[in-house]
C-alpha positions as CSV (number, residue, x, y, z in Angstrom):
1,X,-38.7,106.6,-152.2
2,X,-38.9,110.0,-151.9
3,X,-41.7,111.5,-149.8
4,X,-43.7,115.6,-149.3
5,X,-41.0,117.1,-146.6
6,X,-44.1,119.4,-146.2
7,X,-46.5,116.9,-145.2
8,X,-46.2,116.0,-141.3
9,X,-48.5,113.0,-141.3
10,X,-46.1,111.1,-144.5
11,X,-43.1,111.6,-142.4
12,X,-44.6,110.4,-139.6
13,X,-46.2,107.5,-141.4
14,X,-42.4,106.6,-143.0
15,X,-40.7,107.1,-139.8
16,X,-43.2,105.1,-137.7
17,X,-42.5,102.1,-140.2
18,X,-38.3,102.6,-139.9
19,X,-39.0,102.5,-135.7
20,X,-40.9,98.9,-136.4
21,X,-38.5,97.7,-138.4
22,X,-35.7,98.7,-136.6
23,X,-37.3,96.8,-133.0
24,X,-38.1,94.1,-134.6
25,X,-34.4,93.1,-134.8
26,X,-34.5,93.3,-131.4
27,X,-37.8,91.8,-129.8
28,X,-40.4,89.7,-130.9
29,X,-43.5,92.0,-132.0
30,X,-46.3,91.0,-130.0
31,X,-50.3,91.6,-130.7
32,X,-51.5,91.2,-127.3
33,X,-53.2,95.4,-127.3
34,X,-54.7,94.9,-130.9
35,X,-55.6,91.4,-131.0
36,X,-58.1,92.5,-127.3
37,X,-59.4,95.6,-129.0
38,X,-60.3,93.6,-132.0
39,X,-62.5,90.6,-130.0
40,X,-63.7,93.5,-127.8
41,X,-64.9,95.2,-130.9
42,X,-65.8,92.1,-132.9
43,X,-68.5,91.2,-129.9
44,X,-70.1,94.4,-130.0
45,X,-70.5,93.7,-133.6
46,X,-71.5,90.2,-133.1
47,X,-74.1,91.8,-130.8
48,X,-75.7,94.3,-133.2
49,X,-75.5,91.7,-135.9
50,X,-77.7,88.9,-133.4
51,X,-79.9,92.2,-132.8
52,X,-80.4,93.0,-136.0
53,X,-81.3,89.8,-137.4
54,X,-83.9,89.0,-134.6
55,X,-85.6,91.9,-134.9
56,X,-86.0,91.3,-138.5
57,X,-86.5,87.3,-138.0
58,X,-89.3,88.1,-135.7
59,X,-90.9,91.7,-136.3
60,X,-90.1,94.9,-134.4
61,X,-93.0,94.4,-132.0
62,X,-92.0,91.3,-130.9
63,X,-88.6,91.9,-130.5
64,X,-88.6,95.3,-128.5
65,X,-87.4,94.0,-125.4
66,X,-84.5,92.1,-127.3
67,X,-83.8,95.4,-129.2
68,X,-83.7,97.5,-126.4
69,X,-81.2,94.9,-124.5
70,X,-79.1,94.4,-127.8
71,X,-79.0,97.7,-128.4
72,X,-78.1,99.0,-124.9
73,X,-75.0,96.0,-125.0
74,X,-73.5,97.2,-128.1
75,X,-73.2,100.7,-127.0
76,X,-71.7,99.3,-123.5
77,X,-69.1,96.6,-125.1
78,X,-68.7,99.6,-128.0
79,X,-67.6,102.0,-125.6
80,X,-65.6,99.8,-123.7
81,X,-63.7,99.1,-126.6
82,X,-63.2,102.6,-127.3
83,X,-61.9,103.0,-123.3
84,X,-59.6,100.3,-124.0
85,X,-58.0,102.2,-127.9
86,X,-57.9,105.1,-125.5
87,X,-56.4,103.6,-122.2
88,X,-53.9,101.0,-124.0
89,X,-53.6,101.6,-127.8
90,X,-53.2,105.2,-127.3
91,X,-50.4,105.8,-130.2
92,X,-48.8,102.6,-129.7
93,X,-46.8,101.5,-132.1
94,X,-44.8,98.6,-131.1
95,X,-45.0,96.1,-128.3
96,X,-42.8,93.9,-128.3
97,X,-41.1,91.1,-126.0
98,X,-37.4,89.3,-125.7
99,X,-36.3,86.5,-123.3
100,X,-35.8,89.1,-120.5
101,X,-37.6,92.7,-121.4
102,X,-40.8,94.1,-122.7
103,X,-40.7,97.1,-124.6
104,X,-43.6,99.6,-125.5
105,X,-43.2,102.0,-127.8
106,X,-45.4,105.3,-128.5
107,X,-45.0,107.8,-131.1
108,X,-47.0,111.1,-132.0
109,X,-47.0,114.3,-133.6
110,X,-48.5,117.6,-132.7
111,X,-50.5,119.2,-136.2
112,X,-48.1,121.4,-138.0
113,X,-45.0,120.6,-136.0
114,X,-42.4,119.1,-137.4
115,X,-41.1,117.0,-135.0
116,X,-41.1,113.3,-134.1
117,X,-42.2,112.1,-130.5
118,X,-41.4,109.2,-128.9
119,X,-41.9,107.7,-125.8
120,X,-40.7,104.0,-125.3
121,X,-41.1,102.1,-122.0
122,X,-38.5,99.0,-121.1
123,X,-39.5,96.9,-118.6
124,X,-36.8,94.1,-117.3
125,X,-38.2,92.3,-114.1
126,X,-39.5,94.6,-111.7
127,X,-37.5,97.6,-113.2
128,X,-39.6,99.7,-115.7
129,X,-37.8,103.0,-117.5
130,X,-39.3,105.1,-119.4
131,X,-37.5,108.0,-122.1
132,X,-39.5,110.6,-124.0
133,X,-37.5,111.9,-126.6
134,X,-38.3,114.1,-129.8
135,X,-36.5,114.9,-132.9
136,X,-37.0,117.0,-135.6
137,X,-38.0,115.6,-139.1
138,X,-35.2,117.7,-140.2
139,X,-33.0,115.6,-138.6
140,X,-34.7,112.2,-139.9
141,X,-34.8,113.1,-143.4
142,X,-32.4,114.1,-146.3
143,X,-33.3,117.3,-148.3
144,X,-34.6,114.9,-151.1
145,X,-37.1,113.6,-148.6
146,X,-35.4,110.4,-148.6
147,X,-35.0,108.8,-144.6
148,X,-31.6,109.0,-143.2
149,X,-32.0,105.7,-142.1
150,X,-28.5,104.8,-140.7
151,X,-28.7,107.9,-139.1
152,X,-32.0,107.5,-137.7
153,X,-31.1,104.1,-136.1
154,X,-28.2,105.6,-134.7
155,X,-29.9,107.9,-132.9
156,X,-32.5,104.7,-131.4
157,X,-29.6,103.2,-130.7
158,X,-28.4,105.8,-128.4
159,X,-31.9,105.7,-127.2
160,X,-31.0,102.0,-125.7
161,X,-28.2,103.3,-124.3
162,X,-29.6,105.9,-122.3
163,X,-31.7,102.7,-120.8
């Protein structure tokens, strides 16, 4: 399917789902960074939904003190959650696992530059390796807009190799 060749953010979105595919041949996807962000974010909600409903069960001048405590908690398990999208989740895309290696990979784009960025970490034992490598979209896609897709895995093949 065809996509803009104008628009940064669809190439990015169509090559970010080739790079999943494409690792998840090779390694078991794991949700380890998402599934802590979500219960992280899920208890600050908890939280504001318990505050909420006392304050309404009982009145607000009787449940002031809750309030102020409920509120004060969601803000601090809020932003922790947001520390932890910034600190872990920061444009990860894949995190995935074999018998013997982990592999993190981390992709981004800078606004009206069309190029691909990727950084993908190995870690085998005690040995971690990281590559940062970038490509041009020119180099991803055909003129139609259509993903050179052998191509593209190619080139994250040789990206393994370099490892």
């Amino acid at each position: 399917m065809p996509i803009n060749r104008s628009s940064t953010a669809d190439m990015k979105k169509h090559t970010d789902f080739e790079v999943i595919k494409y690792y998840r041949k090779l390694y078991e996807r794991n949700y380890y960074y998402e599934d802590v962000y979500l219960v992280i974010t899920f208890t600050a909600l908890a939280i504001a939904a318990l505050t909420s409903w006392y304050d309404y069960d009982k009145g607000f001048q009787n449940a002031k003190t809750v309030t102020t405590i409920g509120v004060s908690l969601f803000f601090i398990v809020y932003g922790l959650s947001m520390v932890w999208n910034m600190t872990y989740n920061k444009n990860l895309l894949f995190y995935g696992q074999s018998k013997d290696e982990q592999i993190w990979v981390r992709t981004s784009t800078k606004k009206y530059t069309p190029v691909y960025e990727m950084e993908i970490t190995f870690l085998r034992g005690n040995n971690k390796k990281t590559i940062k490598e970038k490509i041009p979209f020119g180099n991803i896609f055909t003129e139609s807009g259509s993903i050179a897709v052998k191509h593209f895995q190619s080139w994250l093949q040789s990206l393994r190799k370099d490892e």
